[in-house]
C-alpha positions in Angstrom: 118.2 96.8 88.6 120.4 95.6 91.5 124.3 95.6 91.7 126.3 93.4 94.0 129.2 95.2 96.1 131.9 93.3 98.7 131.3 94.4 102.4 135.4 96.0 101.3 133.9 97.6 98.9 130.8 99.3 100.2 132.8 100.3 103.0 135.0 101.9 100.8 132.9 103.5 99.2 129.8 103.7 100.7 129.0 108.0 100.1 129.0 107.0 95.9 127.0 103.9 96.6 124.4 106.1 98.7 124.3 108.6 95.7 123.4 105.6 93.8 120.8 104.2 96.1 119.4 107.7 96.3 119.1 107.8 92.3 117.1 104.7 92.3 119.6 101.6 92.6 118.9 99.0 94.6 122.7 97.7 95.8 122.9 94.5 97.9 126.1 94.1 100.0 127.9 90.5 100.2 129.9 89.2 102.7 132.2 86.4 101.5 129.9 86.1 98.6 126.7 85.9 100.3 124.4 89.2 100.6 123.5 90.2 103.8 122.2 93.3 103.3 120.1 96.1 100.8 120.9 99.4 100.4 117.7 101.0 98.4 116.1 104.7 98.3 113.3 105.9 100.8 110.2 105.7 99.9 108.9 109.5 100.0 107.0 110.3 103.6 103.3 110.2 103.0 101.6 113.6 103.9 100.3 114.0 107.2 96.5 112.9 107.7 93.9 115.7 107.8 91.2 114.4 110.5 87.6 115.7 108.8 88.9 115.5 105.1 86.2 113.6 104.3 83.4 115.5 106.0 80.1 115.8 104.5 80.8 112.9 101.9 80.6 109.6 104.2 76.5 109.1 105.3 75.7 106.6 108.2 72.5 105.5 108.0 70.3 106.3 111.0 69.6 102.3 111.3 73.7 101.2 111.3 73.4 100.3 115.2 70.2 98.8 115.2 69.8 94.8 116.2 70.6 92.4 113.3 67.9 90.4 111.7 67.6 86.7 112.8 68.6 85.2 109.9 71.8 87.5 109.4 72.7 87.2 113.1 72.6 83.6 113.1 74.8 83.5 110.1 77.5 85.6 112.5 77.1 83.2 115.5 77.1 80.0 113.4 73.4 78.9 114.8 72.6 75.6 113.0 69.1 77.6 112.0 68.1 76.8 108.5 67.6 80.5 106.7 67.0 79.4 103.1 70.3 80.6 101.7 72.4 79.1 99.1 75.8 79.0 101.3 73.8 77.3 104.5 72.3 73.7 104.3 69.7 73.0 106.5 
């Protein structure tokens, strides 16, 4: 749930509206009766990334950088070679 506050306002009292925001209120600021600004919690910080916390669960096969086959290649590089498939007429 959102609240609307006067620029007066939120500058009056701007420490209880951060309590608020930090409790979970989203509170939007209006100048003259038109908001111009949000004043909403953080998201928490996501943990730092572990490099190798996946190790010995992700397998590349021994083939991955091997050439592509005809058909599939032309399908990449939009060759006008007719391969049998459903999505490309010949």
């Amino acid at each position: 749930m959102s609240s609307i506050v006067n620029l007066y306002e939120a500058k009056t009292h701007l420490s209880q509206l951060v309590e608020r925001a930090s409790a979970g209120e989203e509170i939007i600021i209006a100048k003259s009766g038109r908001p111009v600004a949000r004043l909403m919690p953080l998201s928490a910080p996501r943990a730092p990334r572990t490099p190798g916390a996946l190790k010995g669960q992700i397998h590349v096969a021994d083939d991955f950088d091997d050439p592509l086959p005809p058909d599939i290649l032309a399908a990449f590089t939009g060759e006008t070679r007719s391969t049998g498939c459903w999505w490309r007429r010949p």
